[in-house]
C-alpha positions as CSV (number, residue, x, y, z in Angstrom):
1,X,10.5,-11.8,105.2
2,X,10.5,-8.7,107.7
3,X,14.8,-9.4,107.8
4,X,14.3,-9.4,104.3
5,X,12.4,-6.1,103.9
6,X,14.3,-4.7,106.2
7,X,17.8,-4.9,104.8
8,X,16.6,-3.7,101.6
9,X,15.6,-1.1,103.2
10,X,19.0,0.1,104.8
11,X,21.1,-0.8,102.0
12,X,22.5,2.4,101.1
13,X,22.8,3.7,97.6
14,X,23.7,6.3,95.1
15,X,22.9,7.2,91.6
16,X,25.1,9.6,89.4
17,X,24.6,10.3,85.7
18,X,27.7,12.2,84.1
19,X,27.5,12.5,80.5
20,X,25.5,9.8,78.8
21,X,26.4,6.6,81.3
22,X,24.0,6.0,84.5
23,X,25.9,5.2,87.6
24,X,24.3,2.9,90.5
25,X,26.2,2.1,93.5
26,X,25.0,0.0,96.2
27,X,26.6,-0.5,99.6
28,X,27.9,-3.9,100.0
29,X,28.8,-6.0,103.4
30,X,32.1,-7.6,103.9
31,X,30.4,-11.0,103.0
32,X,28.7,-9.9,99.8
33,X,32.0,-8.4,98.7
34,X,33.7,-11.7,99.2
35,X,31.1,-14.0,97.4
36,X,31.5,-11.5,94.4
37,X,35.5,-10.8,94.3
38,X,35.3,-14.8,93.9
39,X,33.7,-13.9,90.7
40,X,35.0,-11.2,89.6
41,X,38.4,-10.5,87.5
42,X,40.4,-7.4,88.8
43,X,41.3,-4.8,86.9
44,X,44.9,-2.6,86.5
45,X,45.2,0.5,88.6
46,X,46.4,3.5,86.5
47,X,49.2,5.2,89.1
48,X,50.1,7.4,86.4
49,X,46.6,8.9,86.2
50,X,46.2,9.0,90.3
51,X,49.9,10.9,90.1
52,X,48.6,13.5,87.9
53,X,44.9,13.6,89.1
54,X,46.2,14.4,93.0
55,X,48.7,16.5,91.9
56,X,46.5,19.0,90.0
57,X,44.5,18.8,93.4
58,X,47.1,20.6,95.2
59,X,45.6,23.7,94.1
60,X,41.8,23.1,95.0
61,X,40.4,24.8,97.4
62,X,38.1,22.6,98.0
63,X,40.4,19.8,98.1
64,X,39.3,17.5,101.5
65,X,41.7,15.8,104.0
66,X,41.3,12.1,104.7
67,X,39.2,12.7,107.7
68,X,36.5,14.9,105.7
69,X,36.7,12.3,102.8
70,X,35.8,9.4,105.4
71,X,33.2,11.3,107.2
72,X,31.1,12.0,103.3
73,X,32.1,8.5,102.6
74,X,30.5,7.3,105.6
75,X,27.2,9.2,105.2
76,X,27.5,7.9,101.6
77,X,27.8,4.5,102.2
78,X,27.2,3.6,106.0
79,X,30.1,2.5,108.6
80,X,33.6,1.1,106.7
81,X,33.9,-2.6,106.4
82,X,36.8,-4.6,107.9
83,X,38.1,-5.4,104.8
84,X,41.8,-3.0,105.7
85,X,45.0,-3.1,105.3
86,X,44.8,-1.8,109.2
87,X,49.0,-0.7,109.4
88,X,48.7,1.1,105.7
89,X,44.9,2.4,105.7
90,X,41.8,3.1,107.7
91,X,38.6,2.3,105.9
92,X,37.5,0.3,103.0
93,X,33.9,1.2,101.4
94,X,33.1,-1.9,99.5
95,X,30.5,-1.0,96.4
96,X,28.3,-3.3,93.1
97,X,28.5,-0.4,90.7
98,X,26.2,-0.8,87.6
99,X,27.3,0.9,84.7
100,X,23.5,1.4,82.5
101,X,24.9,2.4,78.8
102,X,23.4,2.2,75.2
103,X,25.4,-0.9,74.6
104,X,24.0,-2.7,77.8
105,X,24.3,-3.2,81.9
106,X,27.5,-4.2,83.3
107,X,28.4,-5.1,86.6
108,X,31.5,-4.2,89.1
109,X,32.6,-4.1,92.0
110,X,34.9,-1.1,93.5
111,X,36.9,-0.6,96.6
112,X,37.1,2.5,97.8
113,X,40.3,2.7,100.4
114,X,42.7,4.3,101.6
115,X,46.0,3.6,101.6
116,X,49.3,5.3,103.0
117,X,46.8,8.4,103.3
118,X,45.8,8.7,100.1
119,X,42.3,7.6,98.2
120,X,42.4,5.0,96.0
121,X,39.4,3.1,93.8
122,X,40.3,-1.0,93.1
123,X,37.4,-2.0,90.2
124,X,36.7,-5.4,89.5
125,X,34.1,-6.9,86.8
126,X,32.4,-8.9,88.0
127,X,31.5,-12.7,86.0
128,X,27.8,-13.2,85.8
129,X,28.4,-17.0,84.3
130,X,30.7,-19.4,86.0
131,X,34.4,-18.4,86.4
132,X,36.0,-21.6,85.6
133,X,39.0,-21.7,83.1
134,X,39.6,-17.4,84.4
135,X,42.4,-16.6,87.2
136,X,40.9,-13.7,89.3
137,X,43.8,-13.3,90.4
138,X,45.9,-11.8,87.7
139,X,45.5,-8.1,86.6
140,X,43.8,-7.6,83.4
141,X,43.4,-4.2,81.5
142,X,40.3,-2.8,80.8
143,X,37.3,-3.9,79.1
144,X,37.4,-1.2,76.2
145,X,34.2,-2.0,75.2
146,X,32.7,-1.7,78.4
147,X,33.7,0.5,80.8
148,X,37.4,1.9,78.7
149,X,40.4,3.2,80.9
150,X,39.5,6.8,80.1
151,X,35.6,6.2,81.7
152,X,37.2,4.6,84.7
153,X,39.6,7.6,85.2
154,X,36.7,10.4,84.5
155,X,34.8,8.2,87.0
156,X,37.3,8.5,89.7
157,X,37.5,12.3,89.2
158,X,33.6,12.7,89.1
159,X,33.3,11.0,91.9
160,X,36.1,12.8,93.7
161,X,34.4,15.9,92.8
162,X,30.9,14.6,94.0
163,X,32.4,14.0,97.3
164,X,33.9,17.3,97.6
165,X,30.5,18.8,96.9
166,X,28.4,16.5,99.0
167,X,30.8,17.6,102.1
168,X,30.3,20.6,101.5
169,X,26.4,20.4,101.8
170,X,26.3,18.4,104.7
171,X,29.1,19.7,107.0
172,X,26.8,21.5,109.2
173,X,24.5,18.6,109.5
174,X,27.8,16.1,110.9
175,X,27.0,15.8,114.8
176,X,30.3,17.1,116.4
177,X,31.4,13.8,117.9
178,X,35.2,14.0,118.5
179,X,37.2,11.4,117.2
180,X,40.9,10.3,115.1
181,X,42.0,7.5,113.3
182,X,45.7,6.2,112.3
183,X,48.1,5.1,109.5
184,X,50.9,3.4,111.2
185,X,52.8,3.0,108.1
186,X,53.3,7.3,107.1
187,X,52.9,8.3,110.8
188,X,49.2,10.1,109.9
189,X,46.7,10.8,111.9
190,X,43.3,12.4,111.2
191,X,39.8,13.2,112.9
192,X,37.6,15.8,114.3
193,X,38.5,18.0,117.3
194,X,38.4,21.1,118.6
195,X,35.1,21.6,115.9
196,X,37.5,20.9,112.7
197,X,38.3,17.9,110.7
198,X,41.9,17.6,110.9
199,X,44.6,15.8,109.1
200,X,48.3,15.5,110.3
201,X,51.4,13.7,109.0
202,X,54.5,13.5,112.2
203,X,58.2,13.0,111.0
204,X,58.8,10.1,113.2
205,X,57.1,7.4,115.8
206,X,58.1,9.1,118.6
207,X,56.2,12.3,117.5
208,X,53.4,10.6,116.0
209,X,53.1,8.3,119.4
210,X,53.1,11.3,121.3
211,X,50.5,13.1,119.6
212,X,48.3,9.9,119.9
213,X,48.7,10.0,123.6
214,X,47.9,13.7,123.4
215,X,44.4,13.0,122.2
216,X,43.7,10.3,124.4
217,X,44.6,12.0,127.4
218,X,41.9,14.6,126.6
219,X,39.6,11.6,126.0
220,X,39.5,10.9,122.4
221,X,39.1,7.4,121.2
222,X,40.5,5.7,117.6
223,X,37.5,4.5,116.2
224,X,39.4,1.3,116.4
225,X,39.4,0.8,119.6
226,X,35.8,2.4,119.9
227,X,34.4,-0.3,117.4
228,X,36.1,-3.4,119.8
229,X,34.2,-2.2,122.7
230,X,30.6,-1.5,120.8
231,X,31.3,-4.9,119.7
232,X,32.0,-6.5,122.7
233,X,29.0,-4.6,124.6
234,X,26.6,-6.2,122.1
235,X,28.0,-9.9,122.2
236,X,27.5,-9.7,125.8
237,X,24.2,-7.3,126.0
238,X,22.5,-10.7,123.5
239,X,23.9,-13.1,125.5
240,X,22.4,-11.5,129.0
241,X,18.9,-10.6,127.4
242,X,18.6,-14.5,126.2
């Protein structure tokens, strides 16, 4: 019971109320996300909306690079799960959102990833009665009814904005802790050094290899390799404290 009180107490969570629709997200593990995407029926991405919705942000000031959108997402939400694409993207935040409207609760799961350095949302809903006779595997349009294409797409931009704001709140709270992360597949690296949070996109592997040995030879770690080591000090600190 003290396990059980104790993760409920560390699952992280947000609320947001745009408009007339109530908002609850809830951190999920890699596990829970799993069990449920077994479940769950995904739905089309819009790429014509993320085209126009990125390219209006060209002009925002407050617009945030990859490594200040991981950093909010991770104070958000807790660590990123290992559910990555690790050659095409860097973190995966797996979310339940409940959608609380007039005509009832509804329940999804979301993905928020990266991929080839730009932020993308997957949404799923999520079955409460048994699956059988549905392929959750095939891409389904919307549920009008329930959560339409234009509230997922006003979602996405709230939220977008949200996270641009909640940076901007916190930024002097982030401990300076030096770090960068990569995307293989568009030769992109981002992080924090030199007391900025800094993304950078190299024209070829031999200048994006070099500049990856240029911040490891001042002593900054990927959070990849970082996250191998924390895990292998634990296996063994447990196995030499039994």
């Amino acid at each position: 019971m003290r396990q059980v009180i104790k993760q409920i107490k560390e699952r992280k969570k947000v609320e947001l109320k745009p408009k007339d629709i109530k908002y609850e997200l809830f951190r999920l593990d890699d596990a829970e996300f799993r069990k449920l995407r077994q479940k769950s029926l995904p739905i089309r991405d819009d790429y014509m909306f993320y085209m126009h919705f990125y390219l209006s942000e060209r002009e925002n000031k407050n617009k945030l690079n990859l490594a200040e959108i991981f950093v909010s997402l991770t104070y958000l939400f807790g660590e990123s799960g290992d559910w990555i694409d690790d050659w095409k993207g860097s973190f995966s935040f797996p979310v339940l959102l409940i959608l609380d409207k007039v005509q009832g609760k509804f329940f999804y799961l979301i993905d928020i990833y990266d991929n080839c350095g730009t932020l993308y949302f997957s949404f799923y809903r999520i079955l409460e009665s048994d699956v059988e006779g549905y392929d959750n595997q095939i891409l389904r349009e919307p549920f009008e009814l329930e959560f339409s294409r234009q509230e997922i797409n006003y979602f996405i931009s709230y939220f977008y904005g949200y996270l641009e704001g909640y940076f901007h709140s916190i930024k002097l709270l982030i401990p300076s802790e030096q770090f960068f992360k990569k995307i293989g597949s568009d030769h992109i690296l981002y992080g924090y050094n030199d007391e900025h949070f800094f993304e950078e996109h190299y024209p070829s592997q031999e200048a994006y290899q070099t500049a990856i040995e240029n911040l490891e030879s001042i002593g900054i770690s990927s959070n990849t390799s970082q996250d191998v080591n924390e895990i292998l000090q634990t296996i063994t600190s447990e196995i030499l404290n039994k």
